[in-house]
DOTI-339645 format. One record per residue (C-alpha): residue number from 0; y, z, x. Coordinates in pm, 1 decimal, always signed. Each point is the difference from the previous one (the first is absolute). Last residue first. Example, Ala and Ser with C-alpha at 12.3 -4.5 7.8 and 13.67 -1.06 7.14 Angstrom:
2
[martor 1, [-106.0, +714.0, +1367.0]] [martor 0, [-344.0, +66.0, -137.0]] 
! end
This chain:
64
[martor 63, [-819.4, -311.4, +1625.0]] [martor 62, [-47.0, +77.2, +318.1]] [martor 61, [+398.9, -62.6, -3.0]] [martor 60, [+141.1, -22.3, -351.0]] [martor 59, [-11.6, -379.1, -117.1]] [martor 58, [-341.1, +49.2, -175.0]] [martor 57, [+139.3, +273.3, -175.2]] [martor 56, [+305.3, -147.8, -143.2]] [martor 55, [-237.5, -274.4, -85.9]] [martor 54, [-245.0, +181.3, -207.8]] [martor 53, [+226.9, +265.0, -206.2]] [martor 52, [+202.9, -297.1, -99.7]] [martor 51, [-330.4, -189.6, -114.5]] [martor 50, [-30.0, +305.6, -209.9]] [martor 49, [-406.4, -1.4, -110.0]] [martor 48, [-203.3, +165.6, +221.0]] [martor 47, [+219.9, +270.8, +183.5]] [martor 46, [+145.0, +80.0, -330.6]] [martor 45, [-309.3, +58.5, -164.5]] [martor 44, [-24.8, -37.1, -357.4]] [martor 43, [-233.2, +120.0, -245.6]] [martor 42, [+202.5, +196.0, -191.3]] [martor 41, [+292.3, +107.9, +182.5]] [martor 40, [+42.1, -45.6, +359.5]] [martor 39, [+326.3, +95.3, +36.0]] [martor 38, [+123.9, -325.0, +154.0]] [martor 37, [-198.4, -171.2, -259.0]] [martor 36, [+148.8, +178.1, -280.7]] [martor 35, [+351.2, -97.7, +201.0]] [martor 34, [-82.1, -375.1, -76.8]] [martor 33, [-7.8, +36.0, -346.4]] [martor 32, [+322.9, +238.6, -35.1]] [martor 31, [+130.2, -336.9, +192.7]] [martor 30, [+159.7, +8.2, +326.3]] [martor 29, [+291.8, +132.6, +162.5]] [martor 28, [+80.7, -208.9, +329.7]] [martor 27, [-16.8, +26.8, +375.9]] [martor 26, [-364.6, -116.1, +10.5]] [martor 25, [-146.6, +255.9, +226.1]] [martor 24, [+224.2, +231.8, -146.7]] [martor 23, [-70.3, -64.3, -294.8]] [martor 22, [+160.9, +191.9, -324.4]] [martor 21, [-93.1, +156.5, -301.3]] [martor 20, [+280.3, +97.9, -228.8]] [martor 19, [+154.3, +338.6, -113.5]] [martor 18, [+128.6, +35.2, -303.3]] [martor 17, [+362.7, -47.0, -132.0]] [martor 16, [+75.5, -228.9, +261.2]] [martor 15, [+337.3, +29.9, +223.8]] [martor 14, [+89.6, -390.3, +134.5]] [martor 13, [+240.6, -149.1, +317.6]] [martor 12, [-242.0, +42.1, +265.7]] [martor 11, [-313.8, +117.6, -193.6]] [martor 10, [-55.8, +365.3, -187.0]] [martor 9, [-240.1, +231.5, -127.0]] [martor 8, [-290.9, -83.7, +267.9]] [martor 7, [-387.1, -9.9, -47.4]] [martor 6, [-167.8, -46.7, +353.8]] [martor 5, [-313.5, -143.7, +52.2]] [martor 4, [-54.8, -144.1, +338.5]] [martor 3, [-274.8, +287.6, +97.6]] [martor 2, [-213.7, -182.9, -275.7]] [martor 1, [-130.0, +278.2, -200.3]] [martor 0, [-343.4, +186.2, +72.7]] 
! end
């Protein structure tokens, strides 16, 4: 399962990238190839366990 706050945009306000980059919703920001392995759950990762982003964004939804 991948983090449903993954995205992986082309482009920024002012900026065209030659690849596309992983970006946070939940955070507003692009992040790290790093951190994106964890959004996808590579190896051993979970992104539900181990993004602190993942974990407040949900604990601020309602029932959350």
């Amino acid at each position: 399962m991948v983090c449903p706050y993954l995205e992986y945009r082309t482009h920024d306000e002012s900026n065209e990238f030659d690849h596309p980059r992983a970006y946070c919703a939940g955070a507003e920001e692009f992040v790290s190839p790093m951190h994106a392995d964890i959004c996808n759950d590579r190896d051993r990762f979970d992104h539900a366990e181990y993004c602190s982003v993942y974990q407040r964004v949900m604990a601020e939804e309602p029932g959350g």
